[in-house]
TORBARO-19977 format. One record per residue (C-alpha): z, x, y. Coordinates in steps of 0.25 Angstrom, whole numbers, padded with zeros to 4 digits, always signed. Example, Ala and Ser with C-alpha at 12.3 -4.5 7.8 and 13.67 -1.06 7.14 Angstrom:
+0031+0049-0018;+0029+0055-0004;
% end
This chain:
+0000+0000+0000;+0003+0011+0010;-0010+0018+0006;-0018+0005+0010;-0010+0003+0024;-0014+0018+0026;-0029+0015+0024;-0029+0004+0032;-0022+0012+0044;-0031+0024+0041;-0043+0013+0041;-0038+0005+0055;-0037+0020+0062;-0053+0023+0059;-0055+0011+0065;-0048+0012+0077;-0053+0026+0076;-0068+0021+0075;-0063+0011+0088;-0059+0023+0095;-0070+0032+0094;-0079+0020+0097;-0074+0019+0112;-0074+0033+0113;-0088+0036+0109;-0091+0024+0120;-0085+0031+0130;-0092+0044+0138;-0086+0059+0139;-0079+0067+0129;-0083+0063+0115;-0071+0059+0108;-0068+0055+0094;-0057+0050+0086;-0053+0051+0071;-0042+0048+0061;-0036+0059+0054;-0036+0060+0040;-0048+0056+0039;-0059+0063+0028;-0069+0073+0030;-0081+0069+0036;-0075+0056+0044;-0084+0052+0055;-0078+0055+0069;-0089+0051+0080;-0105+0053+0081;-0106+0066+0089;-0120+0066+0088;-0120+0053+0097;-0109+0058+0107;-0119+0070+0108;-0132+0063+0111;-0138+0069+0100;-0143+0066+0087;-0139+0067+0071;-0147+0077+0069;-0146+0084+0081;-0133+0089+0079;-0139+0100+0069;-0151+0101+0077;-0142+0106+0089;-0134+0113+0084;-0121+0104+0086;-0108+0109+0081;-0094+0108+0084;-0085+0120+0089;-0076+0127+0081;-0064+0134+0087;-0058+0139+0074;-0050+0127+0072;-0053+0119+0059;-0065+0110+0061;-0060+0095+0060;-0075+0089+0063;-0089+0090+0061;-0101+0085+0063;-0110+0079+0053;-0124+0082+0056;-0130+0071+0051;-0122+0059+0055;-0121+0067+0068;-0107+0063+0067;-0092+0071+0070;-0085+0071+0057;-0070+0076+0052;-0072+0090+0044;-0059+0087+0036;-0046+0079+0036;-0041+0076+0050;-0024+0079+0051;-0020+0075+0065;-0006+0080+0063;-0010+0093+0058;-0021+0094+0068;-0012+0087+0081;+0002+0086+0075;+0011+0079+0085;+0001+0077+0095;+0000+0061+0099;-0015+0063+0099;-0024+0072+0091;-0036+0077+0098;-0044+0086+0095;-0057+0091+0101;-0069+0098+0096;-0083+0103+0102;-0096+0101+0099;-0107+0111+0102;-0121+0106+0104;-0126+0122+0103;-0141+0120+0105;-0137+0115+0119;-0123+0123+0119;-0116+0110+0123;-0101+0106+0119;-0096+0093+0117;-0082+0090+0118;-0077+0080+0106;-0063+0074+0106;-0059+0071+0092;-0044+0063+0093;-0040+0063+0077;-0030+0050+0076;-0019+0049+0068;-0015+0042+0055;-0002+0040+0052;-0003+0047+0038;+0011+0052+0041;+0024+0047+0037;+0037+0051+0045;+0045+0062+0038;+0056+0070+0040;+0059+0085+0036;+0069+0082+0028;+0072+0074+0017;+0087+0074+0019;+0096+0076+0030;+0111+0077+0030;+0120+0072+0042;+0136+0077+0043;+0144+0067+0051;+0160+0068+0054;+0167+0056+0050;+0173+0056+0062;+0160+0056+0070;+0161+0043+0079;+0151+0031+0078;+0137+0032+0086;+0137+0047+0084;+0123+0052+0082;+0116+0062+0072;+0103+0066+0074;+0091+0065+0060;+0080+0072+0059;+0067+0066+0064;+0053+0061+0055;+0041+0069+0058;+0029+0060+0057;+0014+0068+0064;+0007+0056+0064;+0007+0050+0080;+0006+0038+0087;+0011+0024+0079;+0011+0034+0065;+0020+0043+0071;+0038+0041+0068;+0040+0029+0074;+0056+0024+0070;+0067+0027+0062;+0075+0020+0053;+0089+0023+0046;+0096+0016+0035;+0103+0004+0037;+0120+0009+0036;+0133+0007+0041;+0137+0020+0047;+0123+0025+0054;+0112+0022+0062;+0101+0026+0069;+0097+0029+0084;+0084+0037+0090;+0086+0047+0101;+0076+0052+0108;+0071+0065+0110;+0065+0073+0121;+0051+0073+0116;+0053+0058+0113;+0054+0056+0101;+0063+0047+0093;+0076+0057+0086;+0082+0048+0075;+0099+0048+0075;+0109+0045+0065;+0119+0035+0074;+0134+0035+0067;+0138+0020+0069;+0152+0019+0062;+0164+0028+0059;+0161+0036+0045;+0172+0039+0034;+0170+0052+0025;+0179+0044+0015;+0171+0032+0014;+0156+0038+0014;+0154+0054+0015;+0138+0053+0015;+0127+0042+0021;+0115+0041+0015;+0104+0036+0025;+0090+0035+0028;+0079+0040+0041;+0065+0032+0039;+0054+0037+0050;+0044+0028+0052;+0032+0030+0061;+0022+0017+0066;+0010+0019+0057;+0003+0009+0050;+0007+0008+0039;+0021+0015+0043;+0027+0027+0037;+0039+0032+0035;+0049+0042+0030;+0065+0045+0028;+0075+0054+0027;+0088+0054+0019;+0100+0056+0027;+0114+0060+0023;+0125+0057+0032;+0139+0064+0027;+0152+0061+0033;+0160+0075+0035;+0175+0077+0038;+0180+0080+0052;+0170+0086+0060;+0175+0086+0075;+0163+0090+0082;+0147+0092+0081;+0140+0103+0087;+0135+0102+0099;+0122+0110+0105;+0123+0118+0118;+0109+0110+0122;+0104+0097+0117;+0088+0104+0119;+0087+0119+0120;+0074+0121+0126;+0066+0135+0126;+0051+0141+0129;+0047+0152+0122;+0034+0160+0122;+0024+0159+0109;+0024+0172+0107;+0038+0174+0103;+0039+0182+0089;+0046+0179+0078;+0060+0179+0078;+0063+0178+0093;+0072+0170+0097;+0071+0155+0104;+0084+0150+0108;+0098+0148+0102;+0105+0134+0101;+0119+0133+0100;+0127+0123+0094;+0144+0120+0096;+0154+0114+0089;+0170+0114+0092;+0173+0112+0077;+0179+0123+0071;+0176+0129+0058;+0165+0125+0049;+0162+0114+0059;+0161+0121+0071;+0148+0129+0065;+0136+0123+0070;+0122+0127+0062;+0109+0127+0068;+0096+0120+0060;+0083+0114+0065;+0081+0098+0064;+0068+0091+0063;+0061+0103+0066;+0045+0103+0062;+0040+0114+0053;+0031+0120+0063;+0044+0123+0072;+0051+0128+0060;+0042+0139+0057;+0043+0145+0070;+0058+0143+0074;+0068+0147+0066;+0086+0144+0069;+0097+0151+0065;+0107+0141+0061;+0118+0148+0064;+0116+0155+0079;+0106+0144+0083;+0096+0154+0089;+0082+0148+0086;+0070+0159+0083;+0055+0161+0081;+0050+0160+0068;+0035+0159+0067;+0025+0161+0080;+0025+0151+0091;+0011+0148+0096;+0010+0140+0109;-0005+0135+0104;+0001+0128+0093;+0014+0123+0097;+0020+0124+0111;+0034+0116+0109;+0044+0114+0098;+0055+0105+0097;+0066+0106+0087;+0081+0100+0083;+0092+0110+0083;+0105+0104+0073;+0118+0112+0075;+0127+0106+0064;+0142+0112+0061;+0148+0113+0049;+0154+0101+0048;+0140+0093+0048;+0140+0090+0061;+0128+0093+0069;+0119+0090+0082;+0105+0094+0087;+0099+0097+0099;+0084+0102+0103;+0075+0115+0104;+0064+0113+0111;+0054+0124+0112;+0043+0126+0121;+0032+0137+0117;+0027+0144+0130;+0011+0148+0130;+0010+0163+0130;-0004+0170+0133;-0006+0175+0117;-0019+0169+0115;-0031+0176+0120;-0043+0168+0123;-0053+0164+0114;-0068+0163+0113;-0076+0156+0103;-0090+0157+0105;-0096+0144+0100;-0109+0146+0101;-0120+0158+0107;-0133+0164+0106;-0136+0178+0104;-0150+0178+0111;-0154+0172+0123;-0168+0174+0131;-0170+0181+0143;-0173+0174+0155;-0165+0163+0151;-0159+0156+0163;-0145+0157+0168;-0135+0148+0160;-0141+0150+0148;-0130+0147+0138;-0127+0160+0127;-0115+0156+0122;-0103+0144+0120;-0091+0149+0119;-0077+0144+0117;-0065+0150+0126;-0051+0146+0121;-0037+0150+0124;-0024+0145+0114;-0014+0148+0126;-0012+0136+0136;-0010+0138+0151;-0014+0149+0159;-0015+0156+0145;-0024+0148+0141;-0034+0148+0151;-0045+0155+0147;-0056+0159+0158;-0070+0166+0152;-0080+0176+0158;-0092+0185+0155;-0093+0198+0161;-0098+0198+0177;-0110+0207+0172;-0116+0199+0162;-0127+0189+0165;-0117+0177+0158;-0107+0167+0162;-0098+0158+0155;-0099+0143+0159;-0087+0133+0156;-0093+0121+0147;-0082+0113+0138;-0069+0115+0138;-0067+0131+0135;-0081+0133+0133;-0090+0142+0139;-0105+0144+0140;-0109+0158+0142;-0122+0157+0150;-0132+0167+0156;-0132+0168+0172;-0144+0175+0175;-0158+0178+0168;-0156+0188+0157;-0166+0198+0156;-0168+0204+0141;-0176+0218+0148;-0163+0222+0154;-0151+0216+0145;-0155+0212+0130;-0141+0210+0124;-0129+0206+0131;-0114+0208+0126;-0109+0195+0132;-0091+0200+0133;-0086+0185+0133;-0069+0186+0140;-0062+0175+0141;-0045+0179+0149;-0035+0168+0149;-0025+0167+0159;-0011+0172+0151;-0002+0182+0157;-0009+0192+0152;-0021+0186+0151;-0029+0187+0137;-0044+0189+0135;-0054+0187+0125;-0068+0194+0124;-0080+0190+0117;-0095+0196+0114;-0108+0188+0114;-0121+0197+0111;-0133+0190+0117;-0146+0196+0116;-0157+0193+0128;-0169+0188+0122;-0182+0193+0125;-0192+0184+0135;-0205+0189+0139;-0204+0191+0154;-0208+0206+0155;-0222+0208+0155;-0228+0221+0150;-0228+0232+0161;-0235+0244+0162;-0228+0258+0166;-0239+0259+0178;-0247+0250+0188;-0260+0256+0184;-0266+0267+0175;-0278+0279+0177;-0283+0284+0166;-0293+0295+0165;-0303+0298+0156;-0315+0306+0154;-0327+0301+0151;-0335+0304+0137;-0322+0299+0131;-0324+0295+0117;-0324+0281+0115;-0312+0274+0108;-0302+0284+0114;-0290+0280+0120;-0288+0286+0132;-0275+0280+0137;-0263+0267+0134;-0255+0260+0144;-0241+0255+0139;-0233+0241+0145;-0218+0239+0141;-0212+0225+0140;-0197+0225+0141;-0198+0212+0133;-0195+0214+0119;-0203+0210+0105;-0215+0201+0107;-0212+0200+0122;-0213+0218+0124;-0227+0218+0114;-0237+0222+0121;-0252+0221+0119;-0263+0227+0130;-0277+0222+0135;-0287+0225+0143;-0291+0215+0155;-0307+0212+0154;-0315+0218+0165;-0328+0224+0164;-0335+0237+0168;-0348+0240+0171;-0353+0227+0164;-0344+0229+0149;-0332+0223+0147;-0320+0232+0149;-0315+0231+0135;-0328+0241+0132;-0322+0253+0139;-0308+0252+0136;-0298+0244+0124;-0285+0244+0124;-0274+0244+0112;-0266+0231+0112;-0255+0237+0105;-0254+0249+0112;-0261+0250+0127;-0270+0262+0123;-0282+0262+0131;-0296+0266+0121;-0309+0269+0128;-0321+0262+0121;-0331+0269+0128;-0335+0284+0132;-0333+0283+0147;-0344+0288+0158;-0340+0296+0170;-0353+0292+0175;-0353+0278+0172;-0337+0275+0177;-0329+0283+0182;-0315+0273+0181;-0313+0260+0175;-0301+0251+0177;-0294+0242+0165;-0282+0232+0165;-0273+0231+0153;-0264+0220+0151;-0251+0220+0143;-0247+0209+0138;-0234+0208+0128;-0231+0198+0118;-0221+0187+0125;-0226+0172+0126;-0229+0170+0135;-0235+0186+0136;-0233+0193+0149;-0243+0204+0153;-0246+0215+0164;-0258+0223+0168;-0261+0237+0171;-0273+0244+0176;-0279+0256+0171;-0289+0264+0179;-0299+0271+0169;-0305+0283+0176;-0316+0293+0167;-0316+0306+0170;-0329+0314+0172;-0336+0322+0163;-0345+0334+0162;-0356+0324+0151;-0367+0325+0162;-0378+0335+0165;-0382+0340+0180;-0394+0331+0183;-0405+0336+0193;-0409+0330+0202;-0420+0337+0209;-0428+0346+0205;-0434+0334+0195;-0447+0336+0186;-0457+0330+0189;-0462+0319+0181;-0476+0320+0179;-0476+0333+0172;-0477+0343+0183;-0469+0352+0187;-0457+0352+0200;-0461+0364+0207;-0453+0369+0219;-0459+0377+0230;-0456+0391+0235;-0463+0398+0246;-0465+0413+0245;-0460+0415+0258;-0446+0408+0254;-0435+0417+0260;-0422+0417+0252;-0414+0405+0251;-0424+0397+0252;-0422+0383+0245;-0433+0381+0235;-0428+0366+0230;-0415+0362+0225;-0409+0356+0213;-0400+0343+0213;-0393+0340+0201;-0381+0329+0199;-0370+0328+0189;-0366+0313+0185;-0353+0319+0180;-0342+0320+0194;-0331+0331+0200;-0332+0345+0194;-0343+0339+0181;-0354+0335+0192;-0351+0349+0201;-0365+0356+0199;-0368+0370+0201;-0383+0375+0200;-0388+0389+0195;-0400+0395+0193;-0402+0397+0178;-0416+0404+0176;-0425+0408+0185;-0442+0414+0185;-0437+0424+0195;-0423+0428+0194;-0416+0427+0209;-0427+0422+0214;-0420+0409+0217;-0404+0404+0219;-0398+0390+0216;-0386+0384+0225;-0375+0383+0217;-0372+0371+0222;-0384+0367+0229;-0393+0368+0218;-0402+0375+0228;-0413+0384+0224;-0415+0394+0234;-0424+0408+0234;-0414+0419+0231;-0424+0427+0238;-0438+0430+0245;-0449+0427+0237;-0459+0437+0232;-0475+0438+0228;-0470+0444+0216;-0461+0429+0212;-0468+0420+0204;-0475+0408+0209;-0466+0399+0199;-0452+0402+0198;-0445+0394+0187;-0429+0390+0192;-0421+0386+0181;-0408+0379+0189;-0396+0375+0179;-0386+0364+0184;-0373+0364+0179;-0361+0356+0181;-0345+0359+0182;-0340+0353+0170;-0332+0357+0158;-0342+0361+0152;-0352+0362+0163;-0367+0355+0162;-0379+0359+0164;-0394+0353+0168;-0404+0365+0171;-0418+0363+0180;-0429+0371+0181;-0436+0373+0193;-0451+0378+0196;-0452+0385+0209;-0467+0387+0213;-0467+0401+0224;-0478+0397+0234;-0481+0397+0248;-0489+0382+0247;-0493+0371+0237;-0505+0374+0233;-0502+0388+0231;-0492+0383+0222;-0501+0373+0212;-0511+0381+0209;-0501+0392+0205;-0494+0380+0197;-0507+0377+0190;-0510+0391+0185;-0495+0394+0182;-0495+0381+0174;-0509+0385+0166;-0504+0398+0162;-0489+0398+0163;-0487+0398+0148;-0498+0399+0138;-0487+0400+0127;-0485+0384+0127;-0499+0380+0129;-0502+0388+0115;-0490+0381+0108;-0493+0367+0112;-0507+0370+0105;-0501+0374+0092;-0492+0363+0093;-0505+0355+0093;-0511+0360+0081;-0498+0361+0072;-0498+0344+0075;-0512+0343+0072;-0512+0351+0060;-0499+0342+0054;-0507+0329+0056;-0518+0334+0048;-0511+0337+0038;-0503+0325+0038;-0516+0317+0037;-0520+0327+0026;-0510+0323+0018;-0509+0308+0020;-0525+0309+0016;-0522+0317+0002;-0510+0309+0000;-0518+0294+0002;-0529+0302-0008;-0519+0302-0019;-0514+0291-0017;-0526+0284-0021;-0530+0295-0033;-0516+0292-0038;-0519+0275-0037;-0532+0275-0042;-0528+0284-0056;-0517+0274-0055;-0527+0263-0057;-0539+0271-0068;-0525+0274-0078;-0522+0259-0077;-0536+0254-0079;-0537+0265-0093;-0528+0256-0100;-0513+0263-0096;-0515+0272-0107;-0507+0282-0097;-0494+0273-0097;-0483+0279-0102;-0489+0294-0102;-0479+0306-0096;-0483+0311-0085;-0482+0324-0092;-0495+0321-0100;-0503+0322-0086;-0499+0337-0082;-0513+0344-0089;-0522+0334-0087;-0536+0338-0086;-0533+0350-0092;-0526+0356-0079;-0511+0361-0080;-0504+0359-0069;-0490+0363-0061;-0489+0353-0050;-0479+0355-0039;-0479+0343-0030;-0472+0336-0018;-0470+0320-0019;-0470+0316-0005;-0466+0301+0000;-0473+0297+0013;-0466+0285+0020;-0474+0279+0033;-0467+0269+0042;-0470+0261+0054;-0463+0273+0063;-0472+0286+0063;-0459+0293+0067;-0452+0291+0054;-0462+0296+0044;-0459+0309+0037;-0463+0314+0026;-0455+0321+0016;-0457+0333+0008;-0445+0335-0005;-0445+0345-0016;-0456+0350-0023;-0457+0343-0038;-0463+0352-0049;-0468+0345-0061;-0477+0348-0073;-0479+0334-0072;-0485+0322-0062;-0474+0316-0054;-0471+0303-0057;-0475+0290-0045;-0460+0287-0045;-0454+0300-0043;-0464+0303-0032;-0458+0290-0025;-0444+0297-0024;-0447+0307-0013;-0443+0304+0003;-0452+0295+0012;-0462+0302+0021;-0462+0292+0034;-0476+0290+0042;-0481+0282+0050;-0484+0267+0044;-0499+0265+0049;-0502+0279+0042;-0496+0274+0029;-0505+0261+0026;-0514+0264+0014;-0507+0278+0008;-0497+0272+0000;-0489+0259-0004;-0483+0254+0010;-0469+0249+0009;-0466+0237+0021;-0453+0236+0018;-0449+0250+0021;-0462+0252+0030;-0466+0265+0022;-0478+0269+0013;-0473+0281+0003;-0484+0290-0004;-0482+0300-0015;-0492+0311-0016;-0491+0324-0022;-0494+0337-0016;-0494+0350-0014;-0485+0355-0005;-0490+0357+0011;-0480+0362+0019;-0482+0361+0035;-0474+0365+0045;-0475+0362+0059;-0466+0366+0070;-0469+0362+0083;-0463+0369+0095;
% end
């Protein structure tokens, strides 16, 4: 039956519970839940996915998660209902003990946002507890002389429930001799008393046997009893009587063990046994006995264990003095813990990244963190900084936390890691401080583009260069790192002289190296200007340009080229004039010659290299001026051959050589018809070669023609006894050629030369071809004659000597001959 009426209080506290939450989930601010205790894993406490805003599913999407501070979890979220349940067995006692109301609060973290929720759970009590005392027994000495109305302290219930279940009455026995009265205390609560009503004789009745019930106000109510024996002593004239009624004391928590608290004292006139008052605790809970300890016979109260002001700050106790006779009184200790500054801060980071990007804007959050502080007052006061010379602040959010945030631009290029020192300082005497590290890293954006060392680049190159060389490499640095510092290089398009750019010069993307496509020419272009752009691997990619100014060096590749004096061009001959009666220095003509190479490579110097008349004539050096060196005489020639060299300055220096015709004559008449004899019978040596030239051709072309005429003859010999052995019945087939050496009686050794003529349609080509001699005591087969090389003449020359092949546009022949050697050599 009790069991039942249990279930339905248990069952009418949910639904008030569900009432509750109701009006509060109707109301705006703080979120705020409620829940029963004792209660099973996994009860339902509200929807936080609804308080949020958010979704079911979000809550895993978004990384939502309550805040842990080391204490037990109670709560939890269920990802899929979106809702806050219990993570175990809720004991309000053990988590509030006498507290009237039992809240407790918890956070929530939204972290893809960084934002903390605030959630108030109040954990409502059951009465799941009966009233109890600490003893099962007690036993109470009264004089039989003590007078009616006299009063006796007994020992109070405990019950941690609060509210309605909490100790609500008292209730003794029904008897002749006692009563019961409730005094009450300082802190308000109900003290129970034994109340003597009548006079009591030892010789009637030495003992009383009574009974203490507690009852508190649940539904259904609980209760619980204590035995109580009252023995009636012999004469006892006095009762001990405390020096205070309450004895009140502070002490610091951080007292060791074994220090003293206070002492009580105690009195009594009797003599003897009964004037001997010893000291005990009453009604004293179990967290106050396992730090205070009293000796029972000096009264001086101790410390057992270690006081903490964070999880008790007050005690309360009952002090009994009783003398030997049984009688006894009480009075109060009450105990204050004072607050010492023993805690030092705390800081939990709850939640941080480790990388963040550059450029990011100011209040960019890194980190959520957690500052606490178990002292109260100024000791607990907790104030929380980040060093002046770091680029972060800390920002107050929720309750103690803290966003740590970014308050200017990073910039990766000149700080890529931070060591973020994290001090949080309370305010005790003397103040305690707490230090933490967070490492962030700055992430790499792509806002450096690539830059060159210099503006602009000159290269110089020399012309002739050979082609695919390289000839210099430009480099750009990106402070950016990975993809964002690659870099890859490229020419801009532009042309020159009419070709694309890209025909002179390429570039290596990988590593700038400039090649040169082409052999350069001084003469053409002397400088040519390119761009190259660098351009790195970021998105979007950044870039930069540089010029770079080609300049071709000259040189020595050309040749002096005259100018004057030139040859004529229609096969007569430049002749300059000298009268006889020149004196010296006389400028007969002057040579002009010109270097397309530049500087030192087109400085000339002229010379005279051969001369008719040896000093005779001068050159200028540096005019090229010819001039008479002296006074002509009748003995000098009428022609006086100059042979005038040119030469340049270069490394090696070159040369172009002239040679001038200088007709000594006072008038042009005078001067031809000297010119015409000269010319007749100036060098009969040549006249006579060209003729045997003449002759030598002549003679080759009829012999050629000779041959071609015997070789056409047995041709048509060898066809027609072709035909006559064909038309005789073939009685020859199969015959060795061996059977025909000694025909007609004649022995003969033949040496012979296979030739193969080969005619095409270019007269140029034809050639003929004379191999080894083959000696044979036999006739040479047609098909080993056909193995010899071709002899190429002329196509039109070919038609009717042999078989004309179209496809290859050649007629072979194959004679046999003795050997006719010629040779020509023409001069």
């Amino acid at each position: 039956m009790g069991n039942r009426l249990l279930f339905l209080d248990r069952s009418g506290l949910i639904l008030l519970y569900i009432f509750l939450r109701t009006l509060q989930e109707s109301g705006a601010g703080h979120i705020q839940y409620s829940v029963p205790e004792e209660t099973d894993k996994g009860f339902f406490v509200g929807n936080i996915s609804k308080d949020l805003g958010l979704e079911p599913w979000e809550l895993a999407e978004r990384r939502v998660r309550i805040i842990s501070r080391g204490r037990m979890q109670l709560f939890a979220l269920d990802p899929r209902s979106g809702s806050l349940i219990t993570a175990g067995r809720l004991d309000r006692e053990e988590l509030c003990e006498t507290l009237s109301s039992c809240f407790f609060n918890i956070e929530i973290l939204v972290e893809d946002t960084l934002k903390i929720y605030g959630v108030e759970v109040e954990i409502m009590d059951v009465n799941d507890n009966a009233p109890s005392f600490q003893e099962a027994e007690i036993e109470i000495k009264v004089s039989e002389h003590a007078t009616p109305g006299s009063r006796f302290p007994l020992p109070n219930a405990r019950d941690p429930d609060v509210g309605m279940n909490s100790l609500q009455r008292y209730q003794l026995n029904p008897n002749s001799y006692f009563s019961l009265q409730m005094r009450g205390g300082m802190d308000g609560a109900k003290n129970p008393e034994l109340v003597l009503e009548g006079s009591l004789d030892r010789e009637k009745e030495a003992a009383h046997h009574l009974l203490l019930t507690a009852f508190d106000g649940g539904d259904p109510i609980q209760q619980g009893a204590v035995a109580i024996r009252v023995v009636v002593l012999d004469v006892n004239d006095h009762i001990p009587k405390f020096t205070q009624s309450v004895y009140q004391v502070s002490i610091p928590e951080n007292l060791s063990s074994g220090t003293r608290v206070l002492m009580v004292n105690a009195t009594d006139p009797d003599e003897g046994i009964n004037g001997e008052v010893v000291f005990s605790f009453r009604n004293m809970e179990s967290k106050a006995s396992e730090i205070f300890q009293l000796d029972s016979h000096t009264g001086e109260v101790l410390i057992r264990g270690s006081l903490d002001f964070e999880k008790s700050r007050f005690y309360e106790m009952e002090i009994q003095g009783q003398d030997g006779g049984g009688l006894s009184t009480t009075a109060k200790i009450l105990i204050t813990v004072v607050d010492v500054n023993d805690n030092a801060p705390e800081i939990t980071i709850t939640s941080s990244t480790n990388s963040v990007l550059e450029n990011s804007p100011p209040g960019t959050v890194i980190a959520l963190l957690n500052v606490q502080d178990q002292d109260s007052g100024e000791n607990g006061q907790v104030s929380c900084f980040v060093p002046n010379s770091l680029p972060f602040k800390l920002e107050k959010t929720y309750g103690n936390y803290y966003k740590l945030i970014t308050n200017r631009v990073l910039d990766r290029e000149q700080v890529h890691s931070y060591n973020i020192t994290l001090i949080a300082t309370d305010q005790g005497h003397p103040p305690l401080s707490t230090e933490t590290h967070i490492s962030l890293n700055v992430a790499d954006d792509n806002d450096n583009p690539p830059t060159f060392a210099d503006s602009s680049y000159s290269v110089y190159i020399p012309e002739n260069n050979p082609r695919g060389a390289s000839f210099f490499s430009v480099m750009a640095l990106d402070l950016d790192s990975n993809e964002n510092s690659r870099v890859t290089y490229s020419l801009v398009e532009d042309t020159l002289q009419g070709a694309p750019l890209s025909s002179y010069v390429s570039i290596n993307s990988d590593t700038g190296t400039l090649y040169a496509l082409r052999s350069f020419d001084y003469e053409q272009f002397r400088d040519l200007q390119v761009w190259v752009t660098a351009l790195d691997g970021g998105n979007p990619p950044l870039s930069s340009n540089v010029s770079v100014s080609i300049f071709v060096l000259d040189q020595n590749d050309n040749v002096p080229e005259i100018l004057h004096p030139t040859l004529p061009t229609d096969g007569s001959t430049g002749v300059e004039l000298a009268p006889r009666s020149a004196e010296p220095g006389y400028l007969v003509t002057k040579v002009v010659a010109v270097d397309r190479d530049s500087g030192q490579n087109a400085w000339l110097s002229y010379r005279l290299l051969k001369a008719s008349e040896p000093g005779l004539f001068a050159v200028g050096l540096h005019t090229g001026e010819v001039r008479t060196a002296r006074a002509l005489l009748d003995r000098d020639a009428l022609k006086q051959s100059l042979v005038v060299v040119v030469q340049d300055h270069g490394q090696p220096p070159l040369s172009a050589t002239v040679t001038l015709t200088v007709a000594v004559a006072d008038s042009i008449p005078d001067v031809l018809a000297d010119l015409s004899s000269f010319e007749s019978s100036a060098n009969p040596h040549d006249s006579g070669l060209t003729l045997y030239l003449v002759v030598a051709v002549a003679v080759v072309s009829c012999v050629f023609l000779a041959f071609v005429i015997v070789l056409l003859a047995l041709r048509l010999r060898h066809w027609h006894a072709t035909r006559l052995l064909q038309a005789s019945g073939g009685s020859l087939v199969g015959m060795p050629t061996s059977h025909f050496v000694g025909v007609d009686g004649v022995q003969a050794f033949l040496q012979t030369y296979s030739q193969e003529v080969s005619l095409t349609a270019d007269s140029r080509r034809s050639h003929v071809i004379f191999p080894q001699p083959n000696y044979a005591d036999m006739l040479i087969s047609h098909d080993s004659c056909e193995k010899s090389e071709p002899l190429l003449i002329a196509e039109d020359s070919a038609a009717g000597l042999g078989k004309f092949d179209s496809k290859n546009d050649q007629v072979r022949f194959i004679t046999y001959l003795p050997v006719v050697a010629i040779s020509v050599q023409v001069f």
